[in-house]
PAVO-383385 format. One record per residue: x, y, z of N, C-alpha, C, O, CB in turn; residue number from 0; residue in one letter. Coordinates in steps of 0.05 Angstrom, whole numbers, plus 32768, in hexadecimal, padded with zeros to 4 digits. Glycine has a CB too. Layout:
<recs>
REC:n.c1:n.c2:n.c3:ca.c1:ca.c2:ca.c3:c.c1:c.c2:c.c3:o.c1:o.c2:o.c3:cb.c1:cb.c2:cb.c3:resi:resn
REC:X:Y:Z:X:Y:Z:X:Y:Z:X:Y:Z:X:Y:Z:NUM:a
...
</recs>
This chain:
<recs>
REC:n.c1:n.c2:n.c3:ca.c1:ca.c2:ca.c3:c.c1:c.c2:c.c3:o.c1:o.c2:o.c3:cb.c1:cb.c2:cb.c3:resi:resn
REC:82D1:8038:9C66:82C3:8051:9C5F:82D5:8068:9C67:82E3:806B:9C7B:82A8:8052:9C6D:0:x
REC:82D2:8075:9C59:82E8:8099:9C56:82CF:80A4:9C64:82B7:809D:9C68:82F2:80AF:9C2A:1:x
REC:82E2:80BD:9C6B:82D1:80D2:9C89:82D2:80EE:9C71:82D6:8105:9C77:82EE:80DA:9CB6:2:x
REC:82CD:80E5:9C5A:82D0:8107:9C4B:82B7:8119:9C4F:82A1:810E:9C54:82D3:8106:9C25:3:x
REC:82B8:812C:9C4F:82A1:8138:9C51:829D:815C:9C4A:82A9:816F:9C54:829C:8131:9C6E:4:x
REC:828C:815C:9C38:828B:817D:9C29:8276:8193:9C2D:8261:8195:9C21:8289:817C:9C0B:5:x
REC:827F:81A1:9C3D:826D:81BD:9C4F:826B:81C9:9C2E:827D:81C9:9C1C:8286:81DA:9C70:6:x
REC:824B:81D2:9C2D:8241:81E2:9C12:8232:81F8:9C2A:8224:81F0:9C3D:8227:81CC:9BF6:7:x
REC:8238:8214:9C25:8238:8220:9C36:8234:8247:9C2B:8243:824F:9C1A:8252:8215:9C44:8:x
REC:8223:8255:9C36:8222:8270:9C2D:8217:8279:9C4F:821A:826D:9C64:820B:8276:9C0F:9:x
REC:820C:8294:9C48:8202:82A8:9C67:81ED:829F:9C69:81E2:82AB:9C7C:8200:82CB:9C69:10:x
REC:81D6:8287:9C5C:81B7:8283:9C5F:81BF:8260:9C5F:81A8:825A:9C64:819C:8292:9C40:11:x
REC:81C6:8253:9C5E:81C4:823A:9C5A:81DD:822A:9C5A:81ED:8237:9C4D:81B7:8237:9C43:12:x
REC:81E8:8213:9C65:81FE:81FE:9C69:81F2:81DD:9C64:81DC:81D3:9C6B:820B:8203:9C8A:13:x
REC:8205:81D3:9C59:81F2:81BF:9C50:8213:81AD:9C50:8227:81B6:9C46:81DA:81C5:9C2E:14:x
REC:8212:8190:9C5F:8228:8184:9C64:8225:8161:9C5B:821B:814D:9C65:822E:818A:9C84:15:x
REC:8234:8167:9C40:8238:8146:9C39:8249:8136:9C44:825A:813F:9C53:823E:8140:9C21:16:x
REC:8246:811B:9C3C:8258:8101:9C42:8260:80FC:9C2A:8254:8107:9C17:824B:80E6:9C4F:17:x
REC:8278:80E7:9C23:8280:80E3:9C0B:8285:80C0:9C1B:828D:80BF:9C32:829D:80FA:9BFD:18:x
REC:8281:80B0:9C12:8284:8097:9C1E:82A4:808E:9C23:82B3:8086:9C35:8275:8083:9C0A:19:x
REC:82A4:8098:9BFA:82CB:808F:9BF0:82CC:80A0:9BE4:82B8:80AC:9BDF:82D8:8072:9BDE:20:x
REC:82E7:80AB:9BD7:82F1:80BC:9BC7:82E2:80C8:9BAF:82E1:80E0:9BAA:8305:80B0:9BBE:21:x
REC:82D4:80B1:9B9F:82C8:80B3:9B83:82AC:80AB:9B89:829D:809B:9B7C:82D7:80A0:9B6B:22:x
REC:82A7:80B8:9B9F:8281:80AE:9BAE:8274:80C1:9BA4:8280:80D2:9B96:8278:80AE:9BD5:23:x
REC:8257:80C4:9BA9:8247:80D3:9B9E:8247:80EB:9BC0:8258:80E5:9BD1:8227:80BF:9B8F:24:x
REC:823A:80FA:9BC5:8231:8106:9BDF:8218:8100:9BE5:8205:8102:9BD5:8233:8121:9BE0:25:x
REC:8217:80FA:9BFA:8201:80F4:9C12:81FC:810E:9C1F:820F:8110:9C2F:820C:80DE:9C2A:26:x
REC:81EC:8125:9C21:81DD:8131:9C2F:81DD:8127:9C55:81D1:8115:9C61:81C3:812C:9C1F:27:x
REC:81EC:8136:9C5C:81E8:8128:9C83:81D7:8142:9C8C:81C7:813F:9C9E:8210:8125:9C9E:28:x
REC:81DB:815C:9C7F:81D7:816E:9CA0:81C8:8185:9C8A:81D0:8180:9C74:81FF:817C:9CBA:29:x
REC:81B9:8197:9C8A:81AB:81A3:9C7F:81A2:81C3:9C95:818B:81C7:9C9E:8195:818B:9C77:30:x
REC:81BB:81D8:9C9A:81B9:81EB:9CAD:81AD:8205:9C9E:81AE:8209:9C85:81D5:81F0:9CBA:31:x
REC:81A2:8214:9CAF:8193:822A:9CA1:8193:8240:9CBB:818C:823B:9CD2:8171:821F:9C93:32:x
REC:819C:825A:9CAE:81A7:8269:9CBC:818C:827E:9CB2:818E:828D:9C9E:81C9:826E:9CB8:33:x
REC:816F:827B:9CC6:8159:8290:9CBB:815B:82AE:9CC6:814B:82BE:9CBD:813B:8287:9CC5:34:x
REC:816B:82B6:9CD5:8178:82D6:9CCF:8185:82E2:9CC1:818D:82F9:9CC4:8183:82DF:9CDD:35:x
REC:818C:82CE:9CA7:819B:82DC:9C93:8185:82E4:9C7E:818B:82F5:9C6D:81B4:82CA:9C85:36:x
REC:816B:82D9:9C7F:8159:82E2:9C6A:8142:82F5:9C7F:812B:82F5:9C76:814A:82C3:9C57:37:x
REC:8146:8304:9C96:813B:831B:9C9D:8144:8331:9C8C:815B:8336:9C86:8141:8320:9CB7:38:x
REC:8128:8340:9C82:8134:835D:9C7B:8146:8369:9C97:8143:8364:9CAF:8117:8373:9C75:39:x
REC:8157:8377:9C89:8169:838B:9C9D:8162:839F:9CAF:816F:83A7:9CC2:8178:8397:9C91:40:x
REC:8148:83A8:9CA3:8133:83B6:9CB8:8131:83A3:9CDE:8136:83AB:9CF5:810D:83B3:9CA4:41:x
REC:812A:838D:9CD4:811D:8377:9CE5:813A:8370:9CF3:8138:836A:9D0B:810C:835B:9CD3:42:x
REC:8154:836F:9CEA:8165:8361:9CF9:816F:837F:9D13:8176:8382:9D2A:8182:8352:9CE0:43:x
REC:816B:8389:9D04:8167:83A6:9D1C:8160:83BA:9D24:8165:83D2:9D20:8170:83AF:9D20:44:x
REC:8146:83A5:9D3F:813D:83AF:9D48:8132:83AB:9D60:8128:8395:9D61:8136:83B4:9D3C:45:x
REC:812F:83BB:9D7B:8132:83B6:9D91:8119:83AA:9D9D:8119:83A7:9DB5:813C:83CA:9D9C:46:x
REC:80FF:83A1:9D8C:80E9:8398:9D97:80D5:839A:9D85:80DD:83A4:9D70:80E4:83A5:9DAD:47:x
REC:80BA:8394:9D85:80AA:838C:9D77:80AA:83AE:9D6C:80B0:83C1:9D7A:8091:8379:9D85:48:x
REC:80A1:83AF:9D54:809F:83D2:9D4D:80B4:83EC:9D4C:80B2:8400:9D3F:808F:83DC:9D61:49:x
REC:80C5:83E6:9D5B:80D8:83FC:9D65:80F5:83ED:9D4F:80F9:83D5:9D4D:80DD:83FC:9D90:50:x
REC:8103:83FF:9D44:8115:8405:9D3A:812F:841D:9D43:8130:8435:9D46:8108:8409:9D27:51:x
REC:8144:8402:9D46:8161:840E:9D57:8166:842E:9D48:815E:842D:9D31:8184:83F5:9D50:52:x
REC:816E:8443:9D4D:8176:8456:9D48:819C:844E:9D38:81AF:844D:9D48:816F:8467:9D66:53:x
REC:81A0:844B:9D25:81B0:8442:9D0E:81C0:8458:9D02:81B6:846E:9CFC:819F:8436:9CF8:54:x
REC:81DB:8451:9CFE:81EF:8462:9CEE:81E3:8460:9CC6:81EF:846B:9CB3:8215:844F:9CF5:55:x
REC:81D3:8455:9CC4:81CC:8443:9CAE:81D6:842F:9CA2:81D6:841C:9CB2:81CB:844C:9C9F:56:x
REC:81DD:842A:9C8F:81E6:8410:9C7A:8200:8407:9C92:81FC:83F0:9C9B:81F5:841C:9C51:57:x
REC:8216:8415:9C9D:8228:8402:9CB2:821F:83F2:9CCC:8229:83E0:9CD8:823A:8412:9CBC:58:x
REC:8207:8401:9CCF:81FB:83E0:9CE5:81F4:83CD:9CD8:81FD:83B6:9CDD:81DE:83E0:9CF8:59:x
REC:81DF:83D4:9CBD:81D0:83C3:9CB6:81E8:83A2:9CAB:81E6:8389:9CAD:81BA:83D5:9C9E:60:x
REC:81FF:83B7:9C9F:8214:839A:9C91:821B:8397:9CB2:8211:8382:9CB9:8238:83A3:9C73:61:x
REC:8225:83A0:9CC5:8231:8395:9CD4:821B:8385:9CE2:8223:837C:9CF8:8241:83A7:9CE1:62:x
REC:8201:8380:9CDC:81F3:8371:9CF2:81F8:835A:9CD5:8201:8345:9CDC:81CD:837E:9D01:63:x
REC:81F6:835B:9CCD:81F5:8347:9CB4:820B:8336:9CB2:8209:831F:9CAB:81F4:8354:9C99:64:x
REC:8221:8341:9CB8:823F:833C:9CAE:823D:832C:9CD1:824F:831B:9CCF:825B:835F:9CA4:65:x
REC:8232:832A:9CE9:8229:832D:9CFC:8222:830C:9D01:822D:82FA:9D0D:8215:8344:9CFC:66:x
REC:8204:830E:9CED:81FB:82F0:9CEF:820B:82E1:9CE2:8213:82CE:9CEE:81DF:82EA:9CE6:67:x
REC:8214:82E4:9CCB:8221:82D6:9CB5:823A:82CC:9CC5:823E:82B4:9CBF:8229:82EA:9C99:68:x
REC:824A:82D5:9CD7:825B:82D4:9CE4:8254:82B9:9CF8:8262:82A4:9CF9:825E:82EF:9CEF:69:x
REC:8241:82BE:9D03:822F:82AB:9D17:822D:828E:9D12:8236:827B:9D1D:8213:82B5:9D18:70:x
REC:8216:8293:9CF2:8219:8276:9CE3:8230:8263:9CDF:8230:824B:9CE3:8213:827A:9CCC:71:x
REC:8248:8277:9CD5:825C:826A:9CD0:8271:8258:9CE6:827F:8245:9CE3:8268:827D:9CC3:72:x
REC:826B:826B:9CFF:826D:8251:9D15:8265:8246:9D1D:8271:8236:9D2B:8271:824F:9D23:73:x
REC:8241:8245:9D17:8238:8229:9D15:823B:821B:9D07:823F:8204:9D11:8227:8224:9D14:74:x
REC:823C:821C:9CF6:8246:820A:9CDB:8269:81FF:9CE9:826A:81E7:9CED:8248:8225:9CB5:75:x
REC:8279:8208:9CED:8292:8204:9CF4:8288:81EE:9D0B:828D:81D6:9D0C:82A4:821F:9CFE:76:x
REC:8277:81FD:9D1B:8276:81E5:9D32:826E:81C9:9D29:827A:81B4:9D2F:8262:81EC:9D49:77:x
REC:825C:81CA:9D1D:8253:81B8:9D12:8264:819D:9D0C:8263:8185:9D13:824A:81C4:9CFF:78:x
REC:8279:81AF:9CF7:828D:8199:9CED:829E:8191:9CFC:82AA:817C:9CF7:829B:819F:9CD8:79:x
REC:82A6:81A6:9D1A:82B6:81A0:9D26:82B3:8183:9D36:82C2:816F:9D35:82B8:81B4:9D33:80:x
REC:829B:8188:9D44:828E:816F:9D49:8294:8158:9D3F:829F:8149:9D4F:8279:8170:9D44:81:x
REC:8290:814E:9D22:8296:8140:9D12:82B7:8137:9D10:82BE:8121:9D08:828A:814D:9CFE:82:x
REC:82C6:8148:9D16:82E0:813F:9D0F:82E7:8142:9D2D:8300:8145:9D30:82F2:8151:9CF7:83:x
REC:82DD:8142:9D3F:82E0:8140:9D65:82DA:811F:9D5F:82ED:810F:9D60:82C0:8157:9D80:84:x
REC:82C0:8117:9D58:82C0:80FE:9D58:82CB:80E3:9D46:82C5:80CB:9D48:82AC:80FE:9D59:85:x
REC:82E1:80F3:9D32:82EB:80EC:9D24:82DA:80DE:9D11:82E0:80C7:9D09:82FC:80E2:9D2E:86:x
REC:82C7:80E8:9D09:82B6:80E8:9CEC:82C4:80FB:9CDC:82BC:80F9:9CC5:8294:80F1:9CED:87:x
REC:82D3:810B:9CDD:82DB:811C:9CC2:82F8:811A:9CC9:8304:811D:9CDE:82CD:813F:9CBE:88:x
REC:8302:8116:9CAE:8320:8111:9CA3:8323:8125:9C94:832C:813A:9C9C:8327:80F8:9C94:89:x
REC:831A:8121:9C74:831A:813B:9C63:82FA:8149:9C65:82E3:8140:9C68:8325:8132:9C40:90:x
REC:8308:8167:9C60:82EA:8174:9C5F:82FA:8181:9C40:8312:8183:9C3C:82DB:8191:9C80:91:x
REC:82DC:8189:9C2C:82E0:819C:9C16:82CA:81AC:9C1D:82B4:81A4:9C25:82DF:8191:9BF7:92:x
REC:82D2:81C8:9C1A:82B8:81DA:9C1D:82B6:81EC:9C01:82CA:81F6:9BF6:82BB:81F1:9C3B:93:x
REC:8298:81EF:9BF7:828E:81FF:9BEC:8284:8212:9BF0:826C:8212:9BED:8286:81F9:9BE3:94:x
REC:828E:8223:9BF7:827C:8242:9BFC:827C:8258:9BF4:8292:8260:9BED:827E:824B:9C0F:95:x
REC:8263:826F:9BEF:8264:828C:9BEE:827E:8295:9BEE:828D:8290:9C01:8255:8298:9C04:96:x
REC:8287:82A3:9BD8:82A1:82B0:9BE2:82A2:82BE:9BFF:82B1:82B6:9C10:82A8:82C5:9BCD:97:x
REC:828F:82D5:9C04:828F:82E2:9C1C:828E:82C8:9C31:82A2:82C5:9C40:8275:82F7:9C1E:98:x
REC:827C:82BA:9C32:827C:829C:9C45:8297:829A:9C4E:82A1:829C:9C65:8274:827D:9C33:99:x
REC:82A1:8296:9C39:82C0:827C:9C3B:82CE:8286:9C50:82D8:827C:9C64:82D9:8279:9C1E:100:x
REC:82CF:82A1:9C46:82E1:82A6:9C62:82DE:82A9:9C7B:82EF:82AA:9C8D:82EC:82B8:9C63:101:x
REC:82BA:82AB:9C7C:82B2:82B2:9C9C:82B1:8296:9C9E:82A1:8295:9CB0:8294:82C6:9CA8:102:x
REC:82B7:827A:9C96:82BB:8267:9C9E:82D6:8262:9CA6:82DC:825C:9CBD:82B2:825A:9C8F:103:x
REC:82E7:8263:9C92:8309:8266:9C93:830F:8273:9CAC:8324:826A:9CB6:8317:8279:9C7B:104:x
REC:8302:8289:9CBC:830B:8299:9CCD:8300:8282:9CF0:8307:8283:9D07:82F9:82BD:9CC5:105:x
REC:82F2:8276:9CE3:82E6:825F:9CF7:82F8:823B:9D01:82F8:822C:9D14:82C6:8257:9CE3:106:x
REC:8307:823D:9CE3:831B:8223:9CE5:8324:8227:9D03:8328:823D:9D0E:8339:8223:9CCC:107:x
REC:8326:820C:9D0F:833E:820B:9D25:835A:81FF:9D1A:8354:81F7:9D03:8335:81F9:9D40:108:x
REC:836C:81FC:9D1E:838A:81EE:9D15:837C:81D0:9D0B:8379:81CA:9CF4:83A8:81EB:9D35:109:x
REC:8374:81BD:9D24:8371:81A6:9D0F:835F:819D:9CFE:8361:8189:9CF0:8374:8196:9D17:110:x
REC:8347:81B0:9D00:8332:81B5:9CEC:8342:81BB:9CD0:8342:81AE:9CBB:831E:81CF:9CF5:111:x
REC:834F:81D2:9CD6:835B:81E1:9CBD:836C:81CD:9CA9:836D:81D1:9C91:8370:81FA:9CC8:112:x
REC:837E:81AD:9CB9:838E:81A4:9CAC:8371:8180:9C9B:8376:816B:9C8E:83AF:81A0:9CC6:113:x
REC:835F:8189:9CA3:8346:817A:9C95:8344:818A:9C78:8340:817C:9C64:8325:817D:9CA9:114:x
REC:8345:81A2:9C74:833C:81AA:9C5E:8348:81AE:9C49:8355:81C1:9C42:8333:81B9:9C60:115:x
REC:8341:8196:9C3A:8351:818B:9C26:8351:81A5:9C09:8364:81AC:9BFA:8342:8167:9C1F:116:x
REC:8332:81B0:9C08:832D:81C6:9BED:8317:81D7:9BF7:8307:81D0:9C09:8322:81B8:9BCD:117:x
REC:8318:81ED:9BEB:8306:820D:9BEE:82FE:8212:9BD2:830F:8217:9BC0:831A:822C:9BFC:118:x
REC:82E5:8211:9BD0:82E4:821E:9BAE:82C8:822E:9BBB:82B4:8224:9BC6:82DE:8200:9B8B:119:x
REC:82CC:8243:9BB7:82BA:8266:9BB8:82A3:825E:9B9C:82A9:825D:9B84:82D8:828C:9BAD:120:x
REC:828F:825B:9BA4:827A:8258:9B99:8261:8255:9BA4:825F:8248:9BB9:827D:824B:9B8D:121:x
REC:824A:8261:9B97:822B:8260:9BA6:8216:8242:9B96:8207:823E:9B82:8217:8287:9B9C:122:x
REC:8221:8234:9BAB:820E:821B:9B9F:81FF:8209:9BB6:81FF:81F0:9BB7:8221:8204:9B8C:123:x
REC:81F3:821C:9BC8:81E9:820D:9BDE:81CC:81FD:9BCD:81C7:81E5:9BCF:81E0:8226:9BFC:124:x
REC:81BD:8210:9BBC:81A6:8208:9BB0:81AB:81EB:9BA3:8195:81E0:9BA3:819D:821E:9B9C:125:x
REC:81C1:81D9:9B96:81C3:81C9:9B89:81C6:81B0:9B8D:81D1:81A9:9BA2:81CE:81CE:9B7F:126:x
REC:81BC:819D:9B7B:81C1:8184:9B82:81D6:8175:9B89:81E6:8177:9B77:81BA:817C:9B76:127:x
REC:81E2:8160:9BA1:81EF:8149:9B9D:8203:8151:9B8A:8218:815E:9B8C:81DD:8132:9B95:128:x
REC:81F6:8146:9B74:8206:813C:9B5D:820F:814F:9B59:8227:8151:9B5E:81FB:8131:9B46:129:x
REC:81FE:8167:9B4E:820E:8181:9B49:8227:818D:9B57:823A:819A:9B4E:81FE:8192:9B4B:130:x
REC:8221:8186:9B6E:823B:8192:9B7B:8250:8189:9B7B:8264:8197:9B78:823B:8195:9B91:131:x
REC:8250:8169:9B7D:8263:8155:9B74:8279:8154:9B63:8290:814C:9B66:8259:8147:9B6C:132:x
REC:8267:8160:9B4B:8277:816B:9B34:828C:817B:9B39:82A2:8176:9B2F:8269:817A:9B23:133:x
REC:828A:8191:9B4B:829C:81A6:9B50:82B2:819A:9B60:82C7:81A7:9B64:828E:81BD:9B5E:134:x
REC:82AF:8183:9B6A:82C4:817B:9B7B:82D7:816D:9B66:82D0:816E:9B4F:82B9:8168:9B94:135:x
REC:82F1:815E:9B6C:8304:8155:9B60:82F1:8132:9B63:82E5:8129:9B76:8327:815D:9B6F:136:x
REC:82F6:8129:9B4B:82FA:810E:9B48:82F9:80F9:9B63:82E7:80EC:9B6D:8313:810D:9B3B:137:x
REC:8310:80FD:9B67:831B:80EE:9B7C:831F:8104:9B98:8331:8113:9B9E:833A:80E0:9B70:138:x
REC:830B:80FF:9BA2:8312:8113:9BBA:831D:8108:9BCC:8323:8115:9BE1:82FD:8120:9BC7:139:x
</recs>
């Protein structure tokens, strides 16, 4: 059995397959959900029940955002790290959010980074298995 495995990934949701062999279907392992990315921006800042931080406007609100999104993505990193600590992951392919990709990319360590076999920038956390499959090469 091959250790492949493909992070489907945006700022609300990470979702981590198995591939058995090269030309396998994906298996669903890990199913992460990051519920501060779907707070209104009011709610992500603010200092207590009722009360609202005193704000430059729109540059806190992205920087609290840009903030969590940041957060997720090293959970999600950890996640996989784990996985290739215990030598369950060989190749990784990730699908993610363009904005994603990189707050993941910015998360690689060196021998994480030499696992990742492909990057394709796309929003398909919502989709099936199969569907996603498609997007990958043949022979992964």
């Amino acid at each position: 059995m091959e250790n492949i495995w493909v992070v489907v990934a945006d700022s609300v949701r990470a979702r981590l397959f198995r591939a058995e062999h090269i030309t396998g279907p994906l298996q669903e392992v890990r199913d992460l959900v990051n519920p501060e990315s779907r707070l209104a921006e009011r709610d992500l800042l603010t200092d207590g029940p009722g009360r609202a931080l005193t704000t430059g406007g729109n540059h806190e609100q992205r920087s609290e955002k840009d903030h969590q999104a940041r957060r997720f993505a090293g959970e999600v990193i950890d996640e996989v790290e784990r996985l290739r600590a215990r030598g369950e992951l060989e190749r990784m392919h990730v699908i993610a959010a363009p904005e994603f990709l990189g707050r993941l990319r910015e998360r690689y360590s060196p021998p994480l980074k030499k696992c990742v076999v492909e990057e394709v920038a796309s929003h398909v956390t919502d989709r099936r298995p199969a569907e996603i499959r498609e997007l990958l090469p043949y022979r992964m």
